[in-house]
TORDREN-431439 format. One record per residue (C-alpha): residue number from 1; residue in three letters; y, z, x. Coordinates in pm, whole numbers, plus 50000, padded with zeros to 5 digits. Layout:
# TORDREN-431439
<site seq="NUM" type="ALA" py="Y" pz="Z" px="X"/>
...
//
This chain:
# TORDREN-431439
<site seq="1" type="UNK" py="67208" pz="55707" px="45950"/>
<site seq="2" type="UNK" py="66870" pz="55854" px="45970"/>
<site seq="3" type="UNK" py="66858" pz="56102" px="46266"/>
<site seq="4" type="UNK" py="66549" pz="55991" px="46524"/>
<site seq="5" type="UNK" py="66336" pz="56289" px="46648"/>
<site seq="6" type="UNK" py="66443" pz="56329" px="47041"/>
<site seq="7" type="UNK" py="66085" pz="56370" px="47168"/>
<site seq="8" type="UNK" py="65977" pz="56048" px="46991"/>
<site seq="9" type="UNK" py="66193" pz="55861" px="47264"/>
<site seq="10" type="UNK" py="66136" pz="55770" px="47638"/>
<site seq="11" type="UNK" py="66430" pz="55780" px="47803"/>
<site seq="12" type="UNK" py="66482" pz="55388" px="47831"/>
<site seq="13" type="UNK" py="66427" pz="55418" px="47428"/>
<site seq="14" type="UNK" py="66729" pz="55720" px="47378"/>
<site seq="15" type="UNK" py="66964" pz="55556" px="47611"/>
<site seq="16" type="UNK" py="66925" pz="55209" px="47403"/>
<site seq="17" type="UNK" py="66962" pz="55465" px="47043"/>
<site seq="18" type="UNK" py="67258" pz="55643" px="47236"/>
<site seq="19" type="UNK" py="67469" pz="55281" px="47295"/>
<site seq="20" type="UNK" py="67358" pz="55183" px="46950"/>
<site seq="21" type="UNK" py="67545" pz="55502" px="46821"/>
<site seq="22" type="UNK" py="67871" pz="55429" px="47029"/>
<site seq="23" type="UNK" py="67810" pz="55653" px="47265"/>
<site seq="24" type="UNK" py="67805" pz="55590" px="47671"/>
<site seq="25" type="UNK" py="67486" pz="55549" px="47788"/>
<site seq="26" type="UNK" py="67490" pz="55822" px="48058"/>
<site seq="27" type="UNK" py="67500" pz="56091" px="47756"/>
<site seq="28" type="UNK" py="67144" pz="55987" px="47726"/>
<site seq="29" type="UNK" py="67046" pz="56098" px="48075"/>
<site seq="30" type="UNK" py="67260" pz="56435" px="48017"/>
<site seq="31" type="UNK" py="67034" pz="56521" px="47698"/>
<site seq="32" type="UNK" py="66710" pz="56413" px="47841"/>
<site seq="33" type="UNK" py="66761" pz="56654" px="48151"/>
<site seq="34" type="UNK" py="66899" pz="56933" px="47973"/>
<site seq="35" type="UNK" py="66591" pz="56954" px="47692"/>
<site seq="36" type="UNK" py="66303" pz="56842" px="47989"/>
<site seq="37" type="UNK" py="66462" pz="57048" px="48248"/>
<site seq="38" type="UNK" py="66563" pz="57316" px="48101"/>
<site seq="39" type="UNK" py="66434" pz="57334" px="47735"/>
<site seq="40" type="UNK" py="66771" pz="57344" px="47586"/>
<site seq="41" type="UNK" py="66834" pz="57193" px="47239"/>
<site seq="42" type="UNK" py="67157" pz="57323" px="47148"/>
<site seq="43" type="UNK" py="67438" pz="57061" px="47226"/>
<site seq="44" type="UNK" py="67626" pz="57405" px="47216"/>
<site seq="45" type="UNK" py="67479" pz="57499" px="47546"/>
<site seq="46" type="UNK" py="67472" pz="57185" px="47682"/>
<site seq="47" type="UNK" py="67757" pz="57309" px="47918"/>
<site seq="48" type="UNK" py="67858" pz="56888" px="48083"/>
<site seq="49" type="UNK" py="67851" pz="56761" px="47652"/>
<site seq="50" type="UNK" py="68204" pz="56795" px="47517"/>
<site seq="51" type="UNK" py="68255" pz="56974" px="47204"/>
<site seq="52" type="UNK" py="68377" pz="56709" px="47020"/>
<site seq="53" type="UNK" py="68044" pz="56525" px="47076"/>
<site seq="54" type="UNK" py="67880" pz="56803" px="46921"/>
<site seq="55" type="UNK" py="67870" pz="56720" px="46578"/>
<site seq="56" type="UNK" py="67759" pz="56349" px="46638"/>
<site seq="57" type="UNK" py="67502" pz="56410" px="46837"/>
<site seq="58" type="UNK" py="67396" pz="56661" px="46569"/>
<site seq="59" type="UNK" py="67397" pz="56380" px="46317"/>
<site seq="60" type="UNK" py="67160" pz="56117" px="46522"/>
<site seq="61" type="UNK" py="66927" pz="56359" px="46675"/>
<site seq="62" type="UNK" py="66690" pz="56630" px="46577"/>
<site seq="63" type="UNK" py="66430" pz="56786" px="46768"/>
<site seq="64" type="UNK" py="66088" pz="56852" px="46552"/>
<site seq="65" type="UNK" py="65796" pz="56976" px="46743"/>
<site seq="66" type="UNK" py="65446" pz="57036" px="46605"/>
<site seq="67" type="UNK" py="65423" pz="57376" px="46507"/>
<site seq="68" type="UNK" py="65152" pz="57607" px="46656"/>
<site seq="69" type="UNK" py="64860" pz="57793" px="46473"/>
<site seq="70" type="UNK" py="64667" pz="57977" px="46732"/>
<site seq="71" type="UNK" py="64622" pz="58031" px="47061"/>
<site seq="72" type="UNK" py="64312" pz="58134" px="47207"/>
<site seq="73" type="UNK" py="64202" pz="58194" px="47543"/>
<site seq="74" type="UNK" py="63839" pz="58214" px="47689"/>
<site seq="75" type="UNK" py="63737" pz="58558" px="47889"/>
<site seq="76" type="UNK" py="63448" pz="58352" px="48049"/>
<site seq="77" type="UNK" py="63645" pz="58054" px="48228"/>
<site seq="78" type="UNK" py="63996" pz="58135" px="48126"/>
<site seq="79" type="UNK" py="63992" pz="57835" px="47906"/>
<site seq="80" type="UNK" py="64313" pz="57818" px="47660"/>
<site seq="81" type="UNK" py="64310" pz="57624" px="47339"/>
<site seq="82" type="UNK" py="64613" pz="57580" px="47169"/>
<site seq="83" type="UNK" py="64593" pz="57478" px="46720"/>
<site seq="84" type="UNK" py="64890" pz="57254" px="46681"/>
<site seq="85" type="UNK" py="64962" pz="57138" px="46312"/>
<site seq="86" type="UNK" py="65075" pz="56788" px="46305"/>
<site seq="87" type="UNK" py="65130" pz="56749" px="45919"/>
<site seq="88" type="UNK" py="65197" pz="56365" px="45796"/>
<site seq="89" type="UNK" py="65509" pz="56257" px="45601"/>
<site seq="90" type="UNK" py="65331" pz="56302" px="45283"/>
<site seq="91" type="UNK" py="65316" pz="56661" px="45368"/>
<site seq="92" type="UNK" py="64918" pz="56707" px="45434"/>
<site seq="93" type="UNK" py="64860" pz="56954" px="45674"/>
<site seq="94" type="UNK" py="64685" pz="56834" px="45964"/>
<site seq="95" type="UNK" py="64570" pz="57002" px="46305"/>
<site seq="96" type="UNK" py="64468" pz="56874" px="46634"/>
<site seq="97" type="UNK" py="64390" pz="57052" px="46928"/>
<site seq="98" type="UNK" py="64520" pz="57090" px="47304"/>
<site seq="99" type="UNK" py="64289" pz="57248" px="47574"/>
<site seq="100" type="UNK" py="64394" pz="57401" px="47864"/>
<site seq="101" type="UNK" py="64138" pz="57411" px="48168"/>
<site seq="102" type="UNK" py="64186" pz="57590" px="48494"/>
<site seq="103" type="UNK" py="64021" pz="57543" px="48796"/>
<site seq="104" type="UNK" py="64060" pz="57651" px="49205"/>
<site seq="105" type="UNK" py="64309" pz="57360" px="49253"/>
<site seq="106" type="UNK" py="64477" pz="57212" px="48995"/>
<site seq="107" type="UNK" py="64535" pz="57324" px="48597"/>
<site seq="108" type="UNK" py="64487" pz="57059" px="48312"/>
<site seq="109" type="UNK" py="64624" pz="56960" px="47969"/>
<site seq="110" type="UNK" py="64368" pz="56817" px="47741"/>
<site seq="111" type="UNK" py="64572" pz="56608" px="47472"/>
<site seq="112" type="UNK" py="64463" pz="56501" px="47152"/>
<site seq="113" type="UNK" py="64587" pz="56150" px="47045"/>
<site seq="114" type="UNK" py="64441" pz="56116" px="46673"/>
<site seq="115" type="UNK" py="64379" pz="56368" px="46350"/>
<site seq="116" type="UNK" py="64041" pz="56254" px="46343"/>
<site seq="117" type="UNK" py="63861" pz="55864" px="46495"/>
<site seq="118" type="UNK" py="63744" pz="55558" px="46420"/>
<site seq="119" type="UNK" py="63487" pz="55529" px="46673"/>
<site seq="120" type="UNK" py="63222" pz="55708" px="46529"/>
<site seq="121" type="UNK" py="62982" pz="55829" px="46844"/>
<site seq="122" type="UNK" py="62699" pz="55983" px="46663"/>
<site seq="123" type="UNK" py="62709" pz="56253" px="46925"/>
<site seq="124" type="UNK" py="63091" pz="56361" px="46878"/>
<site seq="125" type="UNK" py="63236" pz="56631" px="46630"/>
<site seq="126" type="UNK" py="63573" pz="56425" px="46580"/>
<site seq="127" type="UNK" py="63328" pz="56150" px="46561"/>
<site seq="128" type="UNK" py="63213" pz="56241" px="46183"/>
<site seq="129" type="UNK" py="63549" pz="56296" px="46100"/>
<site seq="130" type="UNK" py="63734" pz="55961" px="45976"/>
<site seq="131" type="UNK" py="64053" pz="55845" px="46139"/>
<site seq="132" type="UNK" py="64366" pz="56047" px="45937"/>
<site seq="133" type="UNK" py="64652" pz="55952" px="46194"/>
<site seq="134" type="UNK" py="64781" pz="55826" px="46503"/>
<site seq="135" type="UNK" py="64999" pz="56119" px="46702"/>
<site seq="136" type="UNK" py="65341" pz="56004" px="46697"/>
<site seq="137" type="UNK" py="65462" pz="56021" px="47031"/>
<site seq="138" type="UNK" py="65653" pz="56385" px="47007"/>
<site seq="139" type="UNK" py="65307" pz="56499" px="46878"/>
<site seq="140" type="UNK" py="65196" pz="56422" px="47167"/>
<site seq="141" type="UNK" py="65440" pz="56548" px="47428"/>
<site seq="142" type="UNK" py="65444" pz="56863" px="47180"/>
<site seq="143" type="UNK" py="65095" pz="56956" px="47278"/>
<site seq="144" type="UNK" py="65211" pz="56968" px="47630"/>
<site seq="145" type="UNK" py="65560" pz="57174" px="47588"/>
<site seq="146" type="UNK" py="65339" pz="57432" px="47341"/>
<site seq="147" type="UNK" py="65048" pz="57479" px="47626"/>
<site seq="148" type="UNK" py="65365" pz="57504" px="47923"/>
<site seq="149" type="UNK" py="65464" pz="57785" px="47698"/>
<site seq="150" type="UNK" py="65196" pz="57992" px="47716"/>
<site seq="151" type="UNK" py="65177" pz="57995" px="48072"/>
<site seq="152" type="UNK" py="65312" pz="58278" px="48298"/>
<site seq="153" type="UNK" py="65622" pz="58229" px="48456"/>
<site seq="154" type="UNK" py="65594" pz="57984" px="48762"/>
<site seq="155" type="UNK" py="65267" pz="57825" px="48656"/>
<site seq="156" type="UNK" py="65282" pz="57439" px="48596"/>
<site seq="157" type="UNK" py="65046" pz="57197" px="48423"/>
<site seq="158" type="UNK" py="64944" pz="57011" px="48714"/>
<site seq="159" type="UNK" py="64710" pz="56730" px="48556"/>
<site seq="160" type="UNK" py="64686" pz="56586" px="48196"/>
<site seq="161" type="UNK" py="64383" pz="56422" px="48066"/>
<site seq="162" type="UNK" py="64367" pz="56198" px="47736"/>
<site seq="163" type="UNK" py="64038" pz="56333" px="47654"/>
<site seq="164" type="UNK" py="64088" pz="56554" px="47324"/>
<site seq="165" type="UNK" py="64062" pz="56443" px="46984"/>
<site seq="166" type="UNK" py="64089" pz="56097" px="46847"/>
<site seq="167" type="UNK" py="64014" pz="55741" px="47113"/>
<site seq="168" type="UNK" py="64358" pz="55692" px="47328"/>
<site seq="169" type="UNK" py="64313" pz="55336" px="47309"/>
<site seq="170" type="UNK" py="64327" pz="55307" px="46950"/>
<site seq="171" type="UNK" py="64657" pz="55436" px="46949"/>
<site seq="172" type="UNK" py="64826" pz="55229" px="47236"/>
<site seq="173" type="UNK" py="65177" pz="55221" px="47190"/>
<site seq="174" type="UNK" py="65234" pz="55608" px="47158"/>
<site seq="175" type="UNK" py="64952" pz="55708" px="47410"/>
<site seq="176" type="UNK" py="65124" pz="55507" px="47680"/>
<site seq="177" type="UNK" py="65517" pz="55598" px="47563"/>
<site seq="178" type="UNK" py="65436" pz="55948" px="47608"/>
<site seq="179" type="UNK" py="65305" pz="55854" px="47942"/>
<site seq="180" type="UNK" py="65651" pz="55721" px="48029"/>
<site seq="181" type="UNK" py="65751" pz="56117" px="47899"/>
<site seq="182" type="UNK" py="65525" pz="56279" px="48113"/>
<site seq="183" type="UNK" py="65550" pz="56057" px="48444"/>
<site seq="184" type="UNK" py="65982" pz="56049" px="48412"/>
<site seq="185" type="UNK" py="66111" pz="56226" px="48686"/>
<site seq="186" type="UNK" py="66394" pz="56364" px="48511"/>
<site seq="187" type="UNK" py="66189" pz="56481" px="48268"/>
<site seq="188" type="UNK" py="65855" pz="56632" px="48346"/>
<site seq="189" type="UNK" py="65806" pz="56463" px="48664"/>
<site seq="190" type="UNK" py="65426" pz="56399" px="48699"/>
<site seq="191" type="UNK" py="65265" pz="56158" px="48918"/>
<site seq="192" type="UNK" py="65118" pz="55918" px="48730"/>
<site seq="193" type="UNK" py="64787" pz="55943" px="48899"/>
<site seq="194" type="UNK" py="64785" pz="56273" px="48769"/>
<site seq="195" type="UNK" py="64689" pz="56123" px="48452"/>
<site seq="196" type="UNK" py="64433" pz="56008" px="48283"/>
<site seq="197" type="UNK" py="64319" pz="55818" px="48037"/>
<site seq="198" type="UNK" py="64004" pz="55821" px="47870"/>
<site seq="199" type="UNK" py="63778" pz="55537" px="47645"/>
<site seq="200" type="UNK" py="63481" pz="55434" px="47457"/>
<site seq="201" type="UNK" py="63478" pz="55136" px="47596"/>
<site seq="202" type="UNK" py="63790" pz="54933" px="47415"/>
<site seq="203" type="UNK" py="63718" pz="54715" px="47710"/>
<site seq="204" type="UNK" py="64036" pz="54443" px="47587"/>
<site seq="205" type="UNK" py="64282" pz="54754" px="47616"/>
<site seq="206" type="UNK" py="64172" pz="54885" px="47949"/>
<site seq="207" type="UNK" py="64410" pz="54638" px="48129"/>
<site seq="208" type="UNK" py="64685" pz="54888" px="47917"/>
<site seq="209" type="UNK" py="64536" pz="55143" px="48128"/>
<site seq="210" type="UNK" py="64549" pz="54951" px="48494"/>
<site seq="211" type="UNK" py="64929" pz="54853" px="48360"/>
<site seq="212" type="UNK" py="64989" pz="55244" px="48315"/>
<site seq="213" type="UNK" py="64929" pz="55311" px="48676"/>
<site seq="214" type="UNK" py="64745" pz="55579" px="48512"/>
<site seq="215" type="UNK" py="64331" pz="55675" px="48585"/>
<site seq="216" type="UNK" py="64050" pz="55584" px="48408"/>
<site seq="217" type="UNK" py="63782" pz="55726" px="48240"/>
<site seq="218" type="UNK" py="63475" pz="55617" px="48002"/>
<site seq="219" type="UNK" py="63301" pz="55782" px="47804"/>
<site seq="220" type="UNK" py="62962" pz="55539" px="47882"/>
<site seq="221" type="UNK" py="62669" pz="55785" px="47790"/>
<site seq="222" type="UNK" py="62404" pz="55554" px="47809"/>
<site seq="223" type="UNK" py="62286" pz="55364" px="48090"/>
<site seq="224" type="UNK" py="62116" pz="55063" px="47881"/>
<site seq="225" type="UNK" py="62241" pz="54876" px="47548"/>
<site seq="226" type="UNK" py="62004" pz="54950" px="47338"/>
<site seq="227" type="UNK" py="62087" pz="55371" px="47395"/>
<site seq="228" type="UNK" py="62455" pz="55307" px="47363"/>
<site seq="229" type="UNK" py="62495" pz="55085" px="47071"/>
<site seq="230" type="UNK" py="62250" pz="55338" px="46916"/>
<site seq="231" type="UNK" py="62482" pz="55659" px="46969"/>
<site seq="232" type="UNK" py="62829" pz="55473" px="47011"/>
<site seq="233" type="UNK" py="62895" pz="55185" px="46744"/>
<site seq="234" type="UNK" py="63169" pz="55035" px="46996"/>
<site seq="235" type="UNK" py="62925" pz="54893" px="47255"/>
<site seq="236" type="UNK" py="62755" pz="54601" px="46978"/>
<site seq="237" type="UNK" py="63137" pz="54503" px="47053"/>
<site seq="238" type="UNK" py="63164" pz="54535" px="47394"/>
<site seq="239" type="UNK" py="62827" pz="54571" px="47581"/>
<site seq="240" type="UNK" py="62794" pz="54762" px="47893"/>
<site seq="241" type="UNK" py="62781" pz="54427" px="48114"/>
<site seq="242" type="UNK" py="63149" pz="54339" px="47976"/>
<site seq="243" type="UNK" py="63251" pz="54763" px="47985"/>
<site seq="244" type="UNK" py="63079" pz="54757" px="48385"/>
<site seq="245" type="UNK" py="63324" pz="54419" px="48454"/>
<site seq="246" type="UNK" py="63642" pz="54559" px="48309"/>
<site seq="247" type="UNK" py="63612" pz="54906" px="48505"/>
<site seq="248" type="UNK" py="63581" pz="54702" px="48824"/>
<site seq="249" type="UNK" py="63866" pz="54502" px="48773"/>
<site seq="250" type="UNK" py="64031" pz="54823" px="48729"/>
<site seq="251" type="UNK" py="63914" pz="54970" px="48998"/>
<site seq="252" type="UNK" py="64009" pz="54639" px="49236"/>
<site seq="253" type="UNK" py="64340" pz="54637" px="49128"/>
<site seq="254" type="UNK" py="64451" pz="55009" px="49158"/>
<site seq="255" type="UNK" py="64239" pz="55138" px="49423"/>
<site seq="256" type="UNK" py="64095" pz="55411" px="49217"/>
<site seq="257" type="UNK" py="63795" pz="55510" px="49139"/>
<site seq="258" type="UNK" py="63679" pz="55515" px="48775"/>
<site seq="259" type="UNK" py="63515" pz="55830" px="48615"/>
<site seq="260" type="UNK" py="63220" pz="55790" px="48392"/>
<site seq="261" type="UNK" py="63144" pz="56042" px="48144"/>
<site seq="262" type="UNK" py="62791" pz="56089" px="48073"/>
<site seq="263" type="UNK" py="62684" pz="56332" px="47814"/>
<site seq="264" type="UNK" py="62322" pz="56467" px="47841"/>
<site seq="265" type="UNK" py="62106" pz="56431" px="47486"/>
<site seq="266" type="UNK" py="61796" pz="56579" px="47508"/>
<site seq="267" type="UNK" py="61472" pz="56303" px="47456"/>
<site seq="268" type="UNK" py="61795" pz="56013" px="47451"/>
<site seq="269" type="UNK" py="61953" pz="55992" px="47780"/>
<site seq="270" type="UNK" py="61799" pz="56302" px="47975"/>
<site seq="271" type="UNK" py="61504" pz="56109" px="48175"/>
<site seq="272" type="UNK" py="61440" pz="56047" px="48512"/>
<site seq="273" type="UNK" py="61446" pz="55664" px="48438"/>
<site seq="274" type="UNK" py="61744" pz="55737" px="48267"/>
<site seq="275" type="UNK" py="61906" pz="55866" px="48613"/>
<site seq="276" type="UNK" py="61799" pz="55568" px="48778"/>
<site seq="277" type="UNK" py="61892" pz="55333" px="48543"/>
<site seq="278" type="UNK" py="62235" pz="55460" px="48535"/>
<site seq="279" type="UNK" py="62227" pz="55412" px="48946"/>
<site seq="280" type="UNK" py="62136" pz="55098" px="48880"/>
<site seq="281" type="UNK" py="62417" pz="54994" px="48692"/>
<site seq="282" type="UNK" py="62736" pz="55192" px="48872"/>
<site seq="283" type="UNK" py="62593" pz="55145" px="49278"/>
<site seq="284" type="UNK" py="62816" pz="54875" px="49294"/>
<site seq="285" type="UNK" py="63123" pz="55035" px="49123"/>
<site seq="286" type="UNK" py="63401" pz="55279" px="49277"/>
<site seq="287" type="UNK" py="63312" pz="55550" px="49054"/>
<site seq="288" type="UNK" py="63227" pz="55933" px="49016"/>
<site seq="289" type="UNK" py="62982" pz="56035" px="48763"/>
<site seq="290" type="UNK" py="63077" pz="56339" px="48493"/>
<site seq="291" type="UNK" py="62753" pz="56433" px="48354"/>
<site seq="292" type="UNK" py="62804" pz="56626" px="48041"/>
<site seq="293" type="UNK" py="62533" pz="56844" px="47890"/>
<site seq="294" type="UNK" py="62561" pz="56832" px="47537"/>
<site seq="295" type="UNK" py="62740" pz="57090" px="47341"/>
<site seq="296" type="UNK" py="62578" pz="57180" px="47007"/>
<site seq="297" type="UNK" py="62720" pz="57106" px="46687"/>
<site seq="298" type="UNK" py="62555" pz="57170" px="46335"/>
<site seq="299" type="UNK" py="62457" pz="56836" px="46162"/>
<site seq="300" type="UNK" py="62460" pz="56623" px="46482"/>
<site seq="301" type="UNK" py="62115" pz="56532" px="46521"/>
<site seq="302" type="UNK" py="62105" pz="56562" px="46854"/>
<site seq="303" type="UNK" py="62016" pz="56936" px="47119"/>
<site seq="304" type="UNK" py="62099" pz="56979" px="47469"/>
<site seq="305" type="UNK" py="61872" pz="56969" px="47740"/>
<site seq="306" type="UNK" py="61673" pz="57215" px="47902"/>
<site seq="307" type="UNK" py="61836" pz="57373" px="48262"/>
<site seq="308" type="UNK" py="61577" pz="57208" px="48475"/>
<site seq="309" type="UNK" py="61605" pz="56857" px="48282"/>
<site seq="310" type="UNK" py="61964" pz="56857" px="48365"/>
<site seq="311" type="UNK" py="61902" pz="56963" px="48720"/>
<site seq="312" type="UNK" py="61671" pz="56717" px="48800"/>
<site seq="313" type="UNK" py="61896" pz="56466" px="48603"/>
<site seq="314" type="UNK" py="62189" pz="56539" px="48847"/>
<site seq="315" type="UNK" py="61951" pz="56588" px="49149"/>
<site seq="316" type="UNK" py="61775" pz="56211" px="49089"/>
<site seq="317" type="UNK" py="62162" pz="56079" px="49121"/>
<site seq="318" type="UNK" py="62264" pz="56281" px="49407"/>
<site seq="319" type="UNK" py="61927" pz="56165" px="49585"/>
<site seq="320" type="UNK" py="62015" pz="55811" px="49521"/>
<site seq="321" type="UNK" py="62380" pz="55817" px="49652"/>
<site seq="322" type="UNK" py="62594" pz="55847" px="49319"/>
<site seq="323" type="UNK" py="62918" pz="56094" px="49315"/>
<site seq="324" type="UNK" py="62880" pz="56283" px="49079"/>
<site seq="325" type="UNK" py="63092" pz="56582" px="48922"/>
//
């Protein structure tokens, strides 16, 4: 039997493996609270395992983590970004990155769920890059046991936005089994509206996202069609008027507001009409606005505003009643 990596299962998944191995089901819950709660991974020291289990559980179950490069952290904002490589099974070494991002009351993980993305925003870095892999789920959860490492002694991850590399949405099945990771409270224990997922606009997989329990956020960074289908390929698929309709379904059904990500391209979607426009089109939606001035990048096309153009950008919203970040 092929051993199956320990942090590619939720714990539904390992007990199911666990049976399917002859073994009771209530080892599974043993494991899964020794290596979440206490980041042990030697049956050995697994002190309620007997012995003679040892060696069969060594058989079935490994547990492979994605190794990391670097860590760097900011002096300016105390950002910390974390190079994980995530090499595939033919052995190309790959990297994505983790992000963590500290502010007055909470401390997030920003998770990467591709090498790379299909989406193509002619704004975004990743965007140039073609899609090289979906994270497997352990890839995933690695990113947040390798940033809880780094951390003093005491300090918890506290939120966890799907906002890094690659479009959640296009990788469904392990985005939202991590989730199950993440939210199990014999395992990491977060609140699952301390989590967030984030989209281009798949608008036929945000009903994964209402499902989740989980919070939304779009990256919409244009306030008409003919901007966005310009700078992000997705929207000739879904439109804004279909995006605008599944966000407020979401929003009906969970209570929550939606956050709408709004990056700030100089001469594109910078203008006073632009402000107003994008009024115009989330007044009647539970949302907050996240406008993003653009961050450089060599070969994008595209600068960042001037100070007072994003000032009076944000101002123009505030006057007109949006929330915005």
């Amino acid at each position: 039997m092929t051993p199956k990596n320990f942090y590619d299962l939720t714990l539904k998944e390992l007990q199911t493996y666990i049976v399917e191995c002859g073994l009771p089901r209530f080892r599974a819950n043993q494991i899964y609270r020794w290596v979440y709660g206490s980041g042990i991974t030697d049956f050995t020291q697994m002190t309620d395992i007997s012995r003679t289990l040892h060696p069969k559980l060594q058989e079935i179950l490994t547990f492979n983590l994605p190794k990391v490069v670097w860590h760097k952290q900011s002096q300016i904002d105390g950002t910390q970004k974390i190079l994980l490589e995530v090499n595939d099974p033919e052995g190309e070494q790959q990297t994505v990155e983790a992000v963590l991002i500290p502010s007055e009351n909470r401390l997030t993980l920003c998770v990467s769920s591709e090498v790379g993305c299909n989406m193509a925003c002619k704004f975004c870095y990743t965007g140039k890059q073609k899609l090289k892999r979906r994270l497997t789920v352990s890839q995933i959860v690695g990113q947040y046991i390798a940033a809880q490492k780094v951390l003093p002694e005491g300090q918890r991850i506290s939120n966890i936005v799907f906002m890094g590399m690659g479009e959640p949405l296009d990788n469904p099945d392990n985005v939202f089994r991590s989730i199950e990771v993440f939210h199990e409270p014999s395992g990491f224990n977060l609140s699952r509206k301390k989590i967030t997922v984030s989209t281009s606009g798949l608008v036929d997989l945000i009903p994964l996202v209402t499902k989740s329990k989980t919070r939304l956020a779009v990256s919409l960074n244009g306030s008409n069609d003919a901007v966005r289908s310009y700078i992000m390929p997705i929207n000739k698929k879904w439109p804004i008027a279909e995006l605008m309709k599944a966000c407020k379904e979401h929003a009906d059904e969970t209570g929550d507001s939606v956050t709408l990500e709004y990056v700030l391209l100089k001469g594109v979607t910078d203008s006073i009409e632009d402000a107003r426009e994008l009024h115009r089109l989330t007044c009647n939606l539970p949302c907050k606005i996240n406008i993003i001035p653009f961050n450089e990048h060599p070969g994008s096309g595209f600068t960042r505003p001037g100070e007072e153009a994003i000032r009076a950008f944000q101002n123009e919203l505030i006057r007109l009643g949006s929330h915005v970040l």
